[in-house]
N, C-alpha and C positions, 0 to 999 in steps of 0.2 A: 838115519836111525831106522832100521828094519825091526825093533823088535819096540814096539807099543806100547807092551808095559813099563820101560822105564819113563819113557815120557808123562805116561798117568800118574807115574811114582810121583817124579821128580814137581809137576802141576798140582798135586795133592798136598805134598810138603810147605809149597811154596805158600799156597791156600791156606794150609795148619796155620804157616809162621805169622803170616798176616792175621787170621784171625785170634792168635795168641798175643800178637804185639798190638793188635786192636785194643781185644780186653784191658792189656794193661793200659793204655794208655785211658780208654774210656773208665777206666774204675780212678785213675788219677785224677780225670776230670772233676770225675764224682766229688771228689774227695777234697777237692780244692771248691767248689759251688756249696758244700755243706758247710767249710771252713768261715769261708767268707759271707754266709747268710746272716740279716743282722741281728743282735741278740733284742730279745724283746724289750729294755729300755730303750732301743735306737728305733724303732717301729715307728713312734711318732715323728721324729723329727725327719727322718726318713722320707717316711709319707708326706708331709708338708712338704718340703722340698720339693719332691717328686712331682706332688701337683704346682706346686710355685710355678720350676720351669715349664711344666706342659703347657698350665692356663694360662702364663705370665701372669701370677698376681703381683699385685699392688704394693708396698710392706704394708700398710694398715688391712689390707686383706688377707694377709697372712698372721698379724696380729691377730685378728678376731678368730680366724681356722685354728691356731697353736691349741687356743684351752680345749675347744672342741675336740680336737683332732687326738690329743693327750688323752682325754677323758675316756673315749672310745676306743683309742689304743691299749690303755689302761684295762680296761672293762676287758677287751678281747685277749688280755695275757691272765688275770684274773679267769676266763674260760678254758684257757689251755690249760692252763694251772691244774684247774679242776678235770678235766677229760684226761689229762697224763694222768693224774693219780686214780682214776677210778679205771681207769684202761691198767695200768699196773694191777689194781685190786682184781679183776677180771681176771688177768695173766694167769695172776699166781693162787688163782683159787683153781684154776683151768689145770695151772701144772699139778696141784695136790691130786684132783680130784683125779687125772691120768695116770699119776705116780701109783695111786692105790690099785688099781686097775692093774699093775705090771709086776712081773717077778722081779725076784733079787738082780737078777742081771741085767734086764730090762731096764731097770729103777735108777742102775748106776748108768747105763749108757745116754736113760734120759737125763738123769740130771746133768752130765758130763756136754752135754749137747746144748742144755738151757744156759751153763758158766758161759759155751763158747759162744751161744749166742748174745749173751748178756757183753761180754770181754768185746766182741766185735759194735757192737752198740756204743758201749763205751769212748771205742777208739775213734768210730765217726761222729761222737760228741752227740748224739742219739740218747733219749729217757733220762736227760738231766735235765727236764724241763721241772714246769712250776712257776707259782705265781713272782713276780720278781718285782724289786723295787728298781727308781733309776738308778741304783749304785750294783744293780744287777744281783743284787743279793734274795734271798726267800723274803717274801712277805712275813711280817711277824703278826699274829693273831690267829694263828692254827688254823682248822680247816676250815673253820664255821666262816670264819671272817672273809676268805676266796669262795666259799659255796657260790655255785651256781647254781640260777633259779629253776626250780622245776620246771618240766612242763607243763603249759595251762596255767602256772600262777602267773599273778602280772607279778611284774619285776620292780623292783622300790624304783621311786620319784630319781633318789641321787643312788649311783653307786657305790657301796659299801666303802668306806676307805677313801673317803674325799669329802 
């Protein structure tokens, strides 16, 4: 080949396809590790497990870890619970307050851009979180009953809900 530039062409091309057949496949991955992550009633039994085979426990030592282990699984989806809903509240005081900020045309292409971000969240099972019982369902007792503790206060003896 005397003439160079097809070579750089044809190297450059080959570069794109790979890095496009990359993406898809790394967003597949994605997409199948977010699928399969476990939902927060499986967190405990999960984790027990997890430590069973590492440390090889015992069963009567996995007995005594199960309440524990529950409890503080419990406690930490009761925390998500609460930082997804106040992280939401943020969002969307964040989009008003930008919206007001923007012209008419402005105003449609942001909010047309918050649906697709919203629509794509959606799709990777993304902001349907929140406090959940084992049956995977919303905690019943409204917010107060998932509140999580401020900062600086001490935090009750038993956690709310047990």
């Amino acid at each position: 080949m005397n003439q160079p530039w097809k070579l750089v062409l044809l190297l450059v091309g080959i570069f794109a396809a790979g890095g496009v057949t990359g993406g898809f496949v790394g967003m597949k991955v994605v997409q199948t590790k977010i699928a399969q992550r476990p939902m927060p009633e499986q967190w405990a039994p999960w984790h027990l497990k997890r430590l069973a085979e590492r440390l090889d426990l015992k069963p009567e030592q996995q007995e005594e870890l199960r309440p524990i282990i529950k409890r503080n699984m419990d406690e930490l989806n009761r925390l998500r619970g609460y930082a997804m809903g106040e992280t939401k509240i943020v969002l969307e005081r964040m989009e008003r307050e930008v919206a007001e900020k923007l012209t008419p045309e402005q105003r449609a292409k942001f909010e047309k851009q918050n649906q697709e971000f919203r629509e794509r969240a959606k799709k990777f099972g993304l902001g349907q979180g929140g406090p959940r019982n084992e049956k995977g369902e919303r905690s019943p007792g409204g917010p107060e009953k998932d509140k999580a503790p401020v900062p600086g206060e001490k935090p009750p003896d038993k956690p709310p809900g047990n």
